[in-house]
C-alpha positions in Angstrom: -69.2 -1.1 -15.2 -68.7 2.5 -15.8 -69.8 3.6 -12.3 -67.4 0.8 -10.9 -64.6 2.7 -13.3 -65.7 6.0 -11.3 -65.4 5.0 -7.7 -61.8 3.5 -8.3 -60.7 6.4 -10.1 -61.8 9.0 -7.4 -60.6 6.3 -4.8 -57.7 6.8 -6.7 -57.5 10.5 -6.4 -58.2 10.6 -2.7 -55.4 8.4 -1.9 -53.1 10.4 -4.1 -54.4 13.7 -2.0 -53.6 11.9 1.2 -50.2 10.5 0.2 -49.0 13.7 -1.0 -51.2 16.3 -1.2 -50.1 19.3 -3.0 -48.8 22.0 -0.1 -49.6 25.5 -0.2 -47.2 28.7 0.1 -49.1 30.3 3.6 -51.4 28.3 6.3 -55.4 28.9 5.6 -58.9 27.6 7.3 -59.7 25.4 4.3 -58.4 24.1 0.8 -59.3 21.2 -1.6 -56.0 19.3 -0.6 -56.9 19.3 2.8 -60.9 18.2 2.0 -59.6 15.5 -0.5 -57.1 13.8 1.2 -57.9 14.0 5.0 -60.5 11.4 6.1 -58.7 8.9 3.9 -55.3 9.6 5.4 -56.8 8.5 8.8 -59.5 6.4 8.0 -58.1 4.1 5.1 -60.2 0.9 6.5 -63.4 3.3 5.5 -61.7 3.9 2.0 -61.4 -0.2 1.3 -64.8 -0.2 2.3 -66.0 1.8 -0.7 -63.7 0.6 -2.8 -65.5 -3.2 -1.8 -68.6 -2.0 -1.9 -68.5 0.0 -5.6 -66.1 -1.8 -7.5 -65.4 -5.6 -6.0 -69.6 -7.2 -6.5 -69.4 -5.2 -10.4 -66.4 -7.0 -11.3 -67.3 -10.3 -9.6 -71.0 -10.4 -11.7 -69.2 -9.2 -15.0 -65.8 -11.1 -15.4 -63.8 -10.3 -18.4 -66.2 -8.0 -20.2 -63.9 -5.7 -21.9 -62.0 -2.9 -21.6 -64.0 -0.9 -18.7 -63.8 -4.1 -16.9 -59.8 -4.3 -17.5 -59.5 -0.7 -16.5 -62.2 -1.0 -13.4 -60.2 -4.3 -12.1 -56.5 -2.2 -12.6 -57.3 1.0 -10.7 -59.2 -1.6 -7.8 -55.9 -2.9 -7.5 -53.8 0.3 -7.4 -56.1 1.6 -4.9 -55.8 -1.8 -2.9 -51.7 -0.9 -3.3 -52.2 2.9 -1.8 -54.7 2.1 0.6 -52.4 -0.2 2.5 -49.4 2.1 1.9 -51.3 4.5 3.6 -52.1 2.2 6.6 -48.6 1.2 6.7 -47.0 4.5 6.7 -48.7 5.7 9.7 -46.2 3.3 12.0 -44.1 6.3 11.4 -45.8 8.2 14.1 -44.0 5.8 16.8 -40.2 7.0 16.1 -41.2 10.7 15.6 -42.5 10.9 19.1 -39.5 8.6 20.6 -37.0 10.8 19.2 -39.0 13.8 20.5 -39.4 12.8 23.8 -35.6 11.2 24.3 -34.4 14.5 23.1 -36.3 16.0 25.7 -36.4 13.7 28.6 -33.3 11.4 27.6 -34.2 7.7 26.9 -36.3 7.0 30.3 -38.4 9.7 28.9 -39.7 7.5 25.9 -43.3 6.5 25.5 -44.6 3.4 26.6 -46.4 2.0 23.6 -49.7 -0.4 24.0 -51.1 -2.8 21.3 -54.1 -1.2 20.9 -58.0 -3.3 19.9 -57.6 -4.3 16.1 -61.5 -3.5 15.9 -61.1 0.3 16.6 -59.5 0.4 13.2 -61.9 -1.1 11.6 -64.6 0.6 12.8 -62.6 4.6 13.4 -65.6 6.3 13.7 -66.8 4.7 16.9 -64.8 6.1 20.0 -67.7 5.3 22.7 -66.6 3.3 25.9 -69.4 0.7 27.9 -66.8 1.4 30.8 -67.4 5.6 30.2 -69.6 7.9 31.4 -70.8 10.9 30.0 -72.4 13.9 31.1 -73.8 16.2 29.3 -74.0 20.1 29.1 -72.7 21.5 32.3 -73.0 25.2 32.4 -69.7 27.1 32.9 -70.4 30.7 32.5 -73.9 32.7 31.1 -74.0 31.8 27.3 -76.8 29.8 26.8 -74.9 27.3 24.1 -71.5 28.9 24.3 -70.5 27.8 27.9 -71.5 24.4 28.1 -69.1 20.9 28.7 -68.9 17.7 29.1 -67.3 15.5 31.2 -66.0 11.9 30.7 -65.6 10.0 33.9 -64.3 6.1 34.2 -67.7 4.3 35.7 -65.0 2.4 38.4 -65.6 5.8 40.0 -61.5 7.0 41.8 -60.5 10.4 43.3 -57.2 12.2 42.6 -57.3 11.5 39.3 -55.5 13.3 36.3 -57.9 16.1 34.1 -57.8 16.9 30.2 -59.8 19.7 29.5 -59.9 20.3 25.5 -60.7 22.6 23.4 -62.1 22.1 20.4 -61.2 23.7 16.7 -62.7 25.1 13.7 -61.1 28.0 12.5 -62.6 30.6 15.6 -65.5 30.3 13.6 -66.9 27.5 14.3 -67.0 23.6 15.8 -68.3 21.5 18.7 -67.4 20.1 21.7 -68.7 16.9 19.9 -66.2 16.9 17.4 -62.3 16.4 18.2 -60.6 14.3 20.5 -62.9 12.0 21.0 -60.6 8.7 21.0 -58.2 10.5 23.4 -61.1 11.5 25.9 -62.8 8.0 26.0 -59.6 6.3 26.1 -58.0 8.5 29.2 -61.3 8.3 30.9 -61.5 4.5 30.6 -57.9 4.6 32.6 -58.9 6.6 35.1 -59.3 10.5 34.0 -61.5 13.0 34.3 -61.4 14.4 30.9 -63.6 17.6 30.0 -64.6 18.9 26.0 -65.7 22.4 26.4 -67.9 24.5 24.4 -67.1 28.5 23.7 -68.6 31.2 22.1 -68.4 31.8 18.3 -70.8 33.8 16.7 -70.3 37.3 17.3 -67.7 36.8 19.4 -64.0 38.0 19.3 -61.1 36.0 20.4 -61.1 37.9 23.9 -64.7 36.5 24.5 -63.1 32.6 23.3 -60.2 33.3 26.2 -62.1 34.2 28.6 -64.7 31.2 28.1 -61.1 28.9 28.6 -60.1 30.5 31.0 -63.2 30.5 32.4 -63.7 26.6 31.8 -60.7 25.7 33.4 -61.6 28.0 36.8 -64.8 26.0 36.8 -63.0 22.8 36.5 -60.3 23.6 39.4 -63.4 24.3 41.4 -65.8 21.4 40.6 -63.6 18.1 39.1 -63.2 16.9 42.8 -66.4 16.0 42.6 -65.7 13.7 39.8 -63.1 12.1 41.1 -60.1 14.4 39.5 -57.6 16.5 41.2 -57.4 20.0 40.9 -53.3 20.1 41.2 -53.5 17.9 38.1 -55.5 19.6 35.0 -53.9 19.5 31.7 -55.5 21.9 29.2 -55.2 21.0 25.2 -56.5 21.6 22.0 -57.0 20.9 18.4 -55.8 23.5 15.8 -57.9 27.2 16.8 -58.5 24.7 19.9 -54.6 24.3 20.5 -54.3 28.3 20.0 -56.9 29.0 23.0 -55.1 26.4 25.1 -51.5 27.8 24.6 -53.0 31.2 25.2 -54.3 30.4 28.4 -51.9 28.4 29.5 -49.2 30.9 29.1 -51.2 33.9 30.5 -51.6 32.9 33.6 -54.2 30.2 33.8 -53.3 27.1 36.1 -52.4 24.0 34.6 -50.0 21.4 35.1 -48.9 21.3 31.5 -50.6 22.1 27.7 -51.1 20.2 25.0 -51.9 21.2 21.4 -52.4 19.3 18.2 -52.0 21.1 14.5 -52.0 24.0 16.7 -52.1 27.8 14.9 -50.4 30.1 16.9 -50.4 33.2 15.2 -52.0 36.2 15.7 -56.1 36.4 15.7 -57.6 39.8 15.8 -57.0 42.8 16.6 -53.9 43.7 18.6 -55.3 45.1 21.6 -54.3 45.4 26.0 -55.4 41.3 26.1 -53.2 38.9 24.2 -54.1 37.9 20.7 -51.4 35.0 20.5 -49.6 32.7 22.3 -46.7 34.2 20.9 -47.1 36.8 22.7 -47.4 35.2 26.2 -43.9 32.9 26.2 -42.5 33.7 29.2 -39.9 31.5 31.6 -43.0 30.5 33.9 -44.4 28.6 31.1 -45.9 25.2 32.0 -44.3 22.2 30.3 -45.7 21.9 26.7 -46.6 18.9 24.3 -47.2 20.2 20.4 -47.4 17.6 18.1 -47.9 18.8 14.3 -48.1 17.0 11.0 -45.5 17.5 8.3 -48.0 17.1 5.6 -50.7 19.7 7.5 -51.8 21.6 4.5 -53.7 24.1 6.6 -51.4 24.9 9.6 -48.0 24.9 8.2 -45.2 22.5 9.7 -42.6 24.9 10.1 -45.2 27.8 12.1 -45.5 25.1 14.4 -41.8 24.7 15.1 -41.3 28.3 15.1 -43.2 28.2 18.1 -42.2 25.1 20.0 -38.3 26.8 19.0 -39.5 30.3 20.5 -40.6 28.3 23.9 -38.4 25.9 23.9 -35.7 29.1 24.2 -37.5 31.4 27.2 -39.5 28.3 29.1 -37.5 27.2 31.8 -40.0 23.9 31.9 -39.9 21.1 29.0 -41.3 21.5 25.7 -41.6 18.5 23.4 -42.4 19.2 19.8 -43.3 15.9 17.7 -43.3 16.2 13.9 -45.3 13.2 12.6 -43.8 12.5 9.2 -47.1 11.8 7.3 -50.0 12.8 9.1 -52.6 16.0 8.0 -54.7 18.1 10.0 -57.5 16.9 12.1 -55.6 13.8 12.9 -57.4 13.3 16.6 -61.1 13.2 14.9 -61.3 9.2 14.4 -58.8 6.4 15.9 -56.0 5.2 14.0 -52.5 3.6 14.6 -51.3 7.2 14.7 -53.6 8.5 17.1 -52.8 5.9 19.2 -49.9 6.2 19.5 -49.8 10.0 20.4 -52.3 9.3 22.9 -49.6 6.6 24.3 -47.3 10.0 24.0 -50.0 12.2 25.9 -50.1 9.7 28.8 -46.4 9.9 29.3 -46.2 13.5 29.1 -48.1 13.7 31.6 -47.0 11.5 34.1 -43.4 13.0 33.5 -45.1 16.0 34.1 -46.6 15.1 37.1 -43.5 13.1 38.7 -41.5 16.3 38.1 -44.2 18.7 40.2 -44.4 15.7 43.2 
């Protein structure tokens, strides 16, 4: 009984972490709030899971046996109460991006939301597609692991069609281009994009080395997606956290992309200040491409308001659109597994870029 007791209390303190995690005075690479709450804040279907499977068969074979039982069978039931409050809550995700995007692009420019498979949610961790093809490690540039990507094509093979390249995260230090995204990329490619998850450099390598591997990537995309069926006048570049940092860089120093796209993005300074840019901030100029940045307000690595500051510092010099989306209760990492949230900002990712791409035709 007493190991039933334990899961429901933990349970209990993860969900508490996810609903409102302590948040910390400065944006860092890791904290405990952040490793508590996180998974569970996305994935509460694989938190009712382990709740079933330590508490509910204990209870069941040893009914009304005293007081562990009593306080087993309580916290099973408040953990039951925040696991669904913490399903339910992430429907707020839908009016955060409509408000973003009507302020923006007035109220044609909303998102078209779809109902998306109720088994996805039930099973988050599994993104792959039987109607998605992957191929795997095609060199970009000389590092052996570093340069490396993959591309997700639709197998009703098209031409013309639209291209995500992303970039992954991990604090500059480290990450995969199997880890990030992963929903987003499978979904897109299913309707019909070319999407590409790149690889860069990180040991012994400074931030120069990770732009010039994007930039880099994305040269080798314009130059080679026709032969999967995308269009080189349509490559959208975006990122996850360090990933969203790399992508805003290159996007506002010159590289060639319809529009960028960043997700718990840090955009601050990395390295040493030096001739090539160490920051997106650096780089906002009126020629910007039209940006996406979606952030979460309860992000207890990259801080909510660093985030603003920098769609606010755009939004003032770009002379193209820059949506910023504040999603009211969602952490960092939010693109790892699917969710209703996810979702629904990939519903938002689709419409930026067809507005995007209506505006260039």
């Amino acid at each position: 009984m007493s190991g039933a007791l334990n899961t429901a209390l933990v349970l209990a303190l993860l969900a508490v972490m996810a609903l409102r995690p302590p948040m910390p005075r400065h944006s860092s690479p890791f904290n405990l709030q952040f490793a508590l709450g996180w998974w569970i804040n996305e994935m509460p279907f694989l938190g009712l899971y382990w709740l079933l499977a330590g508490t509910i068969g204990t209870l069941i074979h040893h009914p009304w046996s005293g007081l562990l039982w009593w306080l087993a069978a309580g916290f099973t039931m408040v953990d039951v109460l925040l696991l669904a409050w913490i399903a339910v809550r992430a429907r707020t995700a839908r009016p955060a991006l409509s408000a973003a995007f009507r302020a923006v692009y007035g109220p044609e420019g909303v998102p078209r939301y779809t109902r998306p498979a109720w088994w996805r949610f039930v099973l988050p961790i599994v993104s792959w597609r039987p109607d998605v093809r992957r191929i795997r490690n095609r060199r970009y540039g000389p590092a052996r692991r570093g340069n490396r990507l993959d591309v997700y094509v639709s197998r009703r093979h098209r031409s013309g069609a639209p291209v995500l390249v992303y970039v992954h995260g991990g604090a500059f230090v480290m990450g995969s281009k199997m880890l990030g995204a992963h929903p987003l990329l499978y979904r897109l490619a299913a309707q019909g994009w070319v999407c590409i998850s790149i690889d860069y450099r990180l040991f012994r390598a400074d931030y120069g080395d990770q732009l010039a591997d994007v930039r880099a990537a994305l040269a080798w995309t314009r130059v080679n997606v026709q032969t999967y069926g995308g269009s080189p006048d349509a490559i959208f570049v975006a990122g996850g956290s360090s990933g969203a940092h790399l992508a805003a860089t290159a996007a506002l120093s010159g590289a060639e992309v319809c529009g960028a796209i960043g997700f718990y993005g840090y955009y601050g300074h990395v390295g040493r200040r030096g001739p090539a840019p160490t920051s997106p901030q650096e780089c906002i100029n009126p020629d910007a491409p039209p940006f996406l940045i979606v952030h979460g307000a309860l992000d207890t690595l990259v801080l909510h308001h660093e985030a603003r500051s920098f769609a606010d510092r755009l939004r003032a010099v770009s002379r193209q659109p820059v949506v910023y989306a504040e999603l009211p209760a969602a952490q960092h990492n939010f693109d790892f597994f699917h969710s209703p949230r996810f979702h629904t900002v990939t519903d938002a990712v689709v419409r930026f870029a067809e507005l995007t791409l209506i505006a260039r035709a």
